[in-house]
C-alpha positions in Angstrom: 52.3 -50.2 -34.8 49.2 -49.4 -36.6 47.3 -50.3 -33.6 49.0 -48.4 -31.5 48.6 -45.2 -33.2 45.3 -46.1 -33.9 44.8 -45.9 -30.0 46.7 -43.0 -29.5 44.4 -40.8 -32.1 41.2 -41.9 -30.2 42.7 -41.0 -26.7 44.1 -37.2 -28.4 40.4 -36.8 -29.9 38.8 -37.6 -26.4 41.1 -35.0 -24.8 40.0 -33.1 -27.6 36.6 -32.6 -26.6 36.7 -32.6 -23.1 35.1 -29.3 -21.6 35.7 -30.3 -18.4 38.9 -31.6 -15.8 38.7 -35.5 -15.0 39.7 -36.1 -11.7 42.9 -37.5 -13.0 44.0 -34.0 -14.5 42.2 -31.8 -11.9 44.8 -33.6 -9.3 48.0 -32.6 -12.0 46.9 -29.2 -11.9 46.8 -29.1 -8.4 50.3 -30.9 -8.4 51.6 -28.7 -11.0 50.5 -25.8 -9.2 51.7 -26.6 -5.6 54.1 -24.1 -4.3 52.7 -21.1 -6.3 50.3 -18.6 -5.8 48.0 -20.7 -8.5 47.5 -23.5 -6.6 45.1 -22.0 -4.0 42.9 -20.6 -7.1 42.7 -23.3 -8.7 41.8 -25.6 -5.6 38.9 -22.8 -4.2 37.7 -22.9 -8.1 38.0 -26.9 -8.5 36.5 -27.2 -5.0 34.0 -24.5 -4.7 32.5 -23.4 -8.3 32.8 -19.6 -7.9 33.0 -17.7 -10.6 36.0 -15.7 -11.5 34.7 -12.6 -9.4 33.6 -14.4 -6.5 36.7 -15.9 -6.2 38.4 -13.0 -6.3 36.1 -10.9 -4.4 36.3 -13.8 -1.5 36.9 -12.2 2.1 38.2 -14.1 5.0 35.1 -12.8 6.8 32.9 -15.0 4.5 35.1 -18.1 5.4 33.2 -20.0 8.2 35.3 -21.6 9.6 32.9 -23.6 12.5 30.3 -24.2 10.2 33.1 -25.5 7.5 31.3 -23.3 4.9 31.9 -20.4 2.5 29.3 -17.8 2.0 29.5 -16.5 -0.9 28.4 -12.6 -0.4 30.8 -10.8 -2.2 31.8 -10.4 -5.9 35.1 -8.9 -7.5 34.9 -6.2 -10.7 38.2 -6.6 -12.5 39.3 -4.1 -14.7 42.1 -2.3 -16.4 42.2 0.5 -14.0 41.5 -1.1 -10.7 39.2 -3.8 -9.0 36.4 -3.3 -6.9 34.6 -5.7 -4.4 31.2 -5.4 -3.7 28.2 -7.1 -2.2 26.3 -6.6 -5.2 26.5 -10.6 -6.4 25.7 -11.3 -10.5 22.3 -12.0 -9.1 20.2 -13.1 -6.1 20.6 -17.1 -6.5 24.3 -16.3 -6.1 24.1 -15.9 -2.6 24.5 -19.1 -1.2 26.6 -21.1 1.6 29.0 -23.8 -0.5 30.3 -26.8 1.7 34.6 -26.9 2.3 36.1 -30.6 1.1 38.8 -31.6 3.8 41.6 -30.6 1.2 40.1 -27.1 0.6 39.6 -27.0 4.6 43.4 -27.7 5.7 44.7 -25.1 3.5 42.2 -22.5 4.1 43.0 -22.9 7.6 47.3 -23.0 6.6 46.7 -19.3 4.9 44.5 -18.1 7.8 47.6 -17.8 10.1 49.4 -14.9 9.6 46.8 -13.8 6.9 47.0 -9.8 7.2 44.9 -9.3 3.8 40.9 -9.2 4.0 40.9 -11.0 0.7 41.7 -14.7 0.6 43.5 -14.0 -2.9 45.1 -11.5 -3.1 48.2 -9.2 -4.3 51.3 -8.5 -2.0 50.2 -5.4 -1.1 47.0 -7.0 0.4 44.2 -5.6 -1.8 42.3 -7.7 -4.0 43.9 -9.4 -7.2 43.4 -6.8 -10.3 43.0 -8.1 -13.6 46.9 -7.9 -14.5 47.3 -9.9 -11.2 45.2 -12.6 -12.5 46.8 -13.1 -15.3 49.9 -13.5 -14.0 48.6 -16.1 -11.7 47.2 -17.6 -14.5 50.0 -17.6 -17.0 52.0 -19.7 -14.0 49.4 -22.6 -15.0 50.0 -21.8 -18.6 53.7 -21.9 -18.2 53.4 -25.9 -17.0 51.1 -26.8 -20.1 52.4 -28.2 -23.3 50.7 -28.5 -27.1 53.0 -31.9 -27.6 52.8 -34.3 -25.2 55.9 -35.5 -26.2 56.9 -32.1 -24.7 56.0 -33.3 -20.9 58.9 -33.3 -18.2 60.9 -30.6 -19.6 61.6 -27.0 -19.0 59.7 -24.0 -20.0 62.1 -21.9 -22.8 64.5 -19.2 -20.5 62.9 -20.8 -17.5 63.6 -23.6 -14.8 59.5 -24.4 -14.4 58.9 -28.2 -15.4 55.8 -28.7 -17.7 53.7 -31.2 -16.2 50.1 -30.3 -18.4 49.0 -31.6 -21.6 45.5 -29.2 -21.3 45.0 -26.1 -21.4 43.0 -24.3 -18.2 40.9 -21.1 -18.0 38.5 -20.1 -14.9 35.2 -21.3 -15.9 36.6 -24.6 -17.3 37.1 -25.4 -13.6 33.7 -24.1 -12.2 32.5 -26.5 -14.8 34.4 -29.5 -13.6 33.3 -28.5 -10.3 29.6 -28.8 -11.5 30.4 -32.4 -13.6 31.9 -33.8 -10.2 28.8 -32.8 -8.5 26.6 -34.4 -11.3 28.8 -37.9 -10.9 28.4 -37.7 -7.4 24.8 -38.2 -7.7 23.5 -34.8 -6.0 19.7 -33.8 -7.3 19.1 -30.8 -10.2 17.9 -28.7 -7.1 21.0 -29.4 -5.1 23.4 -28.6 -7.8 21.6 -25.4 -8.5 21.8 -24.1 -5.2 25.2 -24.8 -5.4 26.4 -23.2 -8.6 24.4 -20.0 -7.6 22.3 -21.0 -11.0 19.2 -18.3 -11.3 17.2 -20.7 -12.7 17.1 -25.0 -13.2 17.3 -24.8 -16.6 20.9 -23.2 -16.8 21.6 -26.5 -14.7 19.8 -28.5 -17.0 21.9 -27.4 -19.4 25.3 -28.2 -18.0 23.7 -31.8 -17.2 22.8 -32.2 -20.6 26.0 -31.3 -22.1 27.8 -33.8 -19.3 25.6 -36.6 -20.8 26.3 -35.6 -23.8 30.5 -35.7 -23.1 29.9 -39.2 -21.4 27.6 -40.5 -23.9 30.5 -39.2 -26.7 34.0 -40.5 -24.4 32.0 -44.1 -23.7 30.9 -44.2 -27.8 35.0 -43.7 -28.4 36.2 -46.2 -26.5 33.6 -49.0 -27.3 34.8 -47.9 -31.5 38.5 -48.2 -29.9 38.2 -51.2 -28.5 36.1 -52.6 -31.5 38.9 -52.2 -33.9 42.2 -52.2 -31.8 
């Protein structure tokens, strides 16, 4: 018994002090997510690493679809009042052309048809998501999380959603992951920076040294697990 708990603390401080998705949870969100208007965000963030306004400032126009990439040329200003999309990008390294995964490809391609927005996301009424839209969209992800795992598998209070997520999400958490799964799959500094629309290598650097530093800390944590049952 005292084993067992013993495990169980180390695996709740691990997931304590991750910063970014594994691939195991980044798949549950998407899972989670399926069937709503989340699911899309959180696949184009988990798949692509724009930021929050370049997500939501993403026009069909800027989806290549013969090329299979996504230029990234346009940038959303979310406010109170109203949101506006320009080309005016947070700064010139952010204009860059990001590769589309397979995944990220079919369902781009399932929302093209019949697509009568110019924004990929976007609100009923066609124009961009505002910032009140967002956070409905994101409170849909929020209503499928639980503090307690011993909470997963049941219904959300006055609602029929099933909670399926034992972490909590938020946009740049998933442009991080995004970065990480770049970093495992052994692209260069310069690659990765081109790709994350970093001005400089050193704000890459920095997101490499804090993954090394969350390996480093989730491989010390097991080894101390495993020392002591």
């Amino acid at each position: 018994m005292q084993n067992r708990q013993s495990r169980q603390f180390c695996e709740s401080a691990a997931k304590q002090r991750r910063k970014t998705l594994t691939a195991e949870q980044s798949q549950r969100l998407l899972d989670a997510t399926r069937g709503t208007r989340a699911y899309l965000f959180c696949l184009l963030a988990l798949q692509t690493g724009m930021r929050r306004g370049e997500l939501c400032g993403l026009m069909w126009s800027d989806v290549d679809f013969p090329a299979g990439v996504i230029h990234v040329r346009h940038n959303a200003l979310l406010t109170n009042a109203q949101t506006t999309v320009s080309d005016t990008l947070k700064t010139s390294a952010a204009v860059r052309d990001i590769p589309i995964p397979p995944t990220l490809f079919a369902e781009l391609v399932k929302e093209r048809k019949g697509a009568k927005s110019l924004y990929v996301l976007h609100m009923e009424n066609g124009k961009p998501l505002s910032k009140s839209s967002l956070k409905c969209l994101l409170q849909m992800i929020e209503n499928r999380t639980v503090d307690n795992p011993d909470d997963l598998w049941t219904t959300a209070p006055h609602s029929k959603v099933i909670r399926t997520l034992d972490f909590h999400v938020h946009p740049h958490q998933l442009r991080h992951t995004y970065i990480t799964r770049l970093f495992e799959s052994g692209l260069d500094i310069k690659e990765i920076q081109y790709l994350a629309g970093h001005a400089t290598v050193n704000m890459t650097l920095r997101v490499y040294t804090h993954y090394q530093h969350e390996s480093r800390q989730q491989s010390t944590a097991q080894k101390v697990c495993a020392a002591f049952g």
